[in-house]
Each structure stands twice: as structure tokens, then as C-alpha cells.
C-alpha positions in Angstrom: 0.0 0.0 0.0 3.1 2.4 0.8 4.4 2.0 -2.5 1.4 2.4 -4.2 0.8 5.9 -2.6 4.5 7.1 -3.2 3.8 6.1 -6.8 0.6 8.0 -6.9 2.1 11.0 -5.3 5.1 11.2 -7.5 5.4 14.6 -9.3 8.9 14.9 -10.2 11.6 13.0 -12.1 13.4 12.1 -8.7 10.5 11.1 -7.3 9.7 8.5 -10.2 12.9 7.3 -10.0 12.8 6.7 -6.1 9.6 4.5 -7.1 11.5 2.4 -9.8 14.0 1.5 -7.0 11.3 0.4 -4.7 10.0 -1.7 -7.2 13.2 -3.1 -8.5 14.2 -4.2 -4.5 10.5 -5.9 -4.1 11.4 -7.6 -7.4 14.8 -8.8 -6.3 13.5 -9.5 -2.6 11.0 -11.7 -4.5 13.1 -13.5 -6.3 15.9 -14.3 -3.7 13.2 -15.7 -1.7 11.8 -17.8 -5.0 15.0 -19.0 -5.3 15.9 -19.8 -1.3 12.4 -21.8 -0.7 11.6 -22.4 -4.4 8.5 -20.7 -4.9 7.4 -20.8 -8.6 4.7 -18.6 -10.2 2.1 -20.6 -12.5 3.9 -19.0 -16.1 7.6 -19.9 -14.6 5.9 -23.7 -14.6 4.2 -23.3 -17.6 7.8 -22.3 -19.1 9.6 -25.1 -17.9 7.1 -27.6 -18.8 6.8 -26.2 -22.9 10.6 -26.4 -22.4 10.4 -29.7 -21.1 8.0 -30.8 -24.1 10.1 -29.4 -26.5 13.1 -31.6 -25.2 11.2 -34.6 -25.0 9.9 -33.9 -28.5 13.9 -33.7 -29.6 15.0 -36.6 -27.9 10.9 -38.2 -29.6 12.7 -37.5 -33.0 15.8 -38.4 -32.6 15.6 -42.0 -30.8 11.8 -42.7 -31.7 11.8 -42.5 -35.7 10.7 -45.9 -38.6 14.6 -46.2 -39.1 15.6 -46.0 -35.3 12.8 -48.9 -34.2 14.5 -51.8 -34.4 16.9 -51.3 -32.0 13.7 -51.6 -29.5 13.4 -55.2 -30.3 15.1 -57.7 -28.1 15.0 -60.9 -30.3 18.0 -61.2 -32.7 15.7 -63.0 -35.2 13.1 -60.3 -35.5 15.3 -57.1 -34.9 17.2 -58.4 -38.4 13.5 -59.0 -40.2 12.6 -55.7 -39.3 15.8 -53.9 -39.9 15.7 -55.4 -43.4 12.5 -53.7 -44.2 12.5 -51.1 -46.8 12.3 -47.9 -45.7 8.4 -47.1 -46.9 7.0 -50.4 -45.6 9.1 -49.6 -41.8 7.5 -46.0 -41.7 3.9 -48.1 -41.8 5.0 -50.4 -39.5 6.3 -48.1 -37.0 3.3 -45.8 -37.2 0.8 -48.7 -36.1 3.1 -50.6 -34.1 5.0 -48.2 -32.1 2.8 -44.9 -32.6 -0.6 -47.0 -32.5 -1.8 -45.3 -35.4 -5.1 -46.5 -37.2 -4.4 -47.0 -41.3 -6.8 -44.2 -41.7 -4.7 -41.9 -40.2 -1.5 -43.3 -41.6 -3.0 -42.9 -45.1 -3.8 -39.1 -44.2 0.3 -39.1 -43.6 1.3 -40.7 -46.3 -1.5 -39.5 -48.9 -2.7 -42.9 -49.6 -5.8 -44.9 -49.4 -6.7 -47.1 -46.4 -6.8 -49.5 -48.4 -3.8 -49.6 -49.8 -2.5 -49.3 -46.1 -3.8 -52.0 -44.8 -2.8 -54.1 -48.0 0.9 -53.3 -47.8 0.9 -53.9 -43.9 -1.1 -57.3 -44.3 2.0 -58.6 -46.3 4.5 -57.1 -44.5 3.3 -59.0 -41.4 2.7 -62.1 -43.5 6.1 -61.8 -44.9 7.8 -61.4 -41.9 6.0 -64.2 -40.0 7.0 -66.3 -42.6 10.5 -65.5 -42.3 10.2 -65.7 -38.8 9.0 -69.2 -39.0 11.2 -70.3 -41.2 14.4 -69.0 -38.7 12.7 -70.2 -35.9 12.6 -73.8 -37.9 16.2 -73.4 -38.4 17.1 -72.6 -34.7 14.8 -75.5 -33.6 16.8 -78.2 -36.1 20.0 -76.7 -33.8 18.3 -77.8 -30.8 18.0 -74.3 -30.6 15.3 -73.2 -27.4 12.3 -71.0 -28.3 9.7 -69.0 -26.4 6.2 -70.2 -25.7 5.1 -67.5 -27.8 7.5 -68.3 -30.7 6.2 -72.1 -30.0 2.8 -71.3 -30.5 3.2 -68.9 -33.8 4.8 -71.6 -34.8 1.9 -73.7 -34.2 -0.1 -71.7 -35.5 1.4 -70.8 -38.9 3.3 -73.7 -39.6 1.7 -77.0 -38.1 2.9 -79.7 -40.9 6.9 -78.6 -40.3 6.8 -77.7 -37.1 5.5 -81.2 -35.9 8.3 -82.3 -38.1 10.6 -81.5 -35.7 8.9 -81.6 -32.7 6.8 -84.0 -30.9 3.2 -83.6 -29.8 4.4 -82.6 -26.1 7.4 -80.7 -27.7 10.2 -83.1 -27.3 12.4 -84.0 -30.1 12.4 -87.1 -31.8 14.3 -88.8 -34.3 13.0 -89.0 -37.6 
């Protein structure tokens, strides 16, 4: 209240000048104190969190892009059937895989029809669960140990050769 009368009785140059101070040693009084108990205003947040956005949006683009994926995959098998990919094929796969993106909204990126979307990603999968199956064969004629989940796309997809080299209650037998 003080300050705010000596501001409204200011006439002269002085006198505005004696004001600014006042206000520049609230100012500085304020901030010591923000920075002593850590007192942030609701913009100061706002500020760090757009910055923080921003930095997560870098780091987004830089380790999170269709030619970066594969180095999220932990299987040796798949992370070289997926790293093999053409480039146009991986951006679709990586959009509805790791982004979750509908192929509707994929097509909007990539000006294309849904259709056409879903086509290309239908073989890609079948494509690379073929391959899959066929290396999983391979590692399972080298007494090679697979996952229950490899076991039952396995099962799944290829029935005939799979029971070729392993038994009904999975153990091998001699052929």
C-alpha cells in the first residue's frame, strides 16, 4: 500500500525514480526468496514444462523415428527381419506398431488410401511371420530353445513342419 501511494504522489523525475527502486528491491526480494524456498509462479511452470515438451519432443525425433525402431526389439531374429524392411514399408509399420496409429490416419500421412494401407501392412506381417517361422525352424533343427510364444506362432502358422521336428508334447524325436 506504501508503494502504491508514493507512486501516486510522485510529481517529479526524482520522485519516479525513487519509485522504480522500490519496485526493482521488491522484485529482487522476491526472487531471492523464490530461489531460497523455491516458490514458482504458474507462467515460470508453464515455461519449464513447454521447455520440457520441447526436449522430449527432440530426444521423440531423434531415438523414436521408422529407421531407429529396431533397436527396441530384443530378439535377434526379429530385430534383423525388421531392420531389413524397406524404408516405406518400416515408416507403416512403425506408425501402427509403435505410434498405434489407425491406417486411416497413416493414409492421411502418407496421402494414400486405407486400403492400400492395410494391403501393404497385411504382407508385410505375412512376410515377416514367414521368415520368422522359417528361422525359428532353423534354430529349432540346432536344438535351438524357443519361447512359448515363438512355439505357438509356430503352431499356428506352420503345423505340418513344425511337428516335423517336434513331438506332440514338444520333445524331439528322431526322424
Amino acid at each position: 500500500m506504501a508503494l502504491l501511494r508514493m507512486e501516486n504522489a510522485a510529481r517529479t523525475v526524482d520522485d519516479f525514480e525513487e519509485v522504480g527502486k522500490k519496485w526493482d528491491t521488491r522484485e529482487e526480494s522476491a526472487a531471492r526468496k523464490q530461489r531460497r524456498y523455491g516458490f514458482y509462479t504458474n507462467e515460470e511452470v508453464s515455461d519449464w514444462l513447454s521447455k520440457a515438451e520441447r526436449w522430449f519432443e527432440f530426444l521423440d525425433m531423434i531415438f523414436c523415428n521408422p529407421q531407429e525402431f529396431p533397436v527396441l526389439i530384443e530378439d535377434v531374429d526379429i530385430y534383423k527381419l525388421v531392420a531389413a524392411i524397406r524404408p516405406k514399408p518400416k515408416d507403416i509399420l512403425f506408425l501402427s506398431a509403435i505410434r498405434l496409429q489407425k491406417p486411416k490416419q497413416i493414409a492421411e500421412i502418407k496421402k494414400k488410401t486405407d486400403r492400400a494401407i492395410r494391403k501393404m501392412k497385411t504382407i508385410m506381417i505375412d512376410n515377416l511371420q514367414n521368415d520368422l517361422c522359417e528361422r525359428l525352424l532353423v534354430r529349432i533343427g540346432k536344438n535351438g530353445a524357443i519361447t512359448p510364444n515363438q512355439r505357438r506362432l509356430l503352431e499356428e502358422y506352420l503345423l505340418d513342419e513344425y511337428e516335423k521336428f517336434v513331438g506332440k508334447r514338444g520333445k524331439k524325436y528322431a526322424p
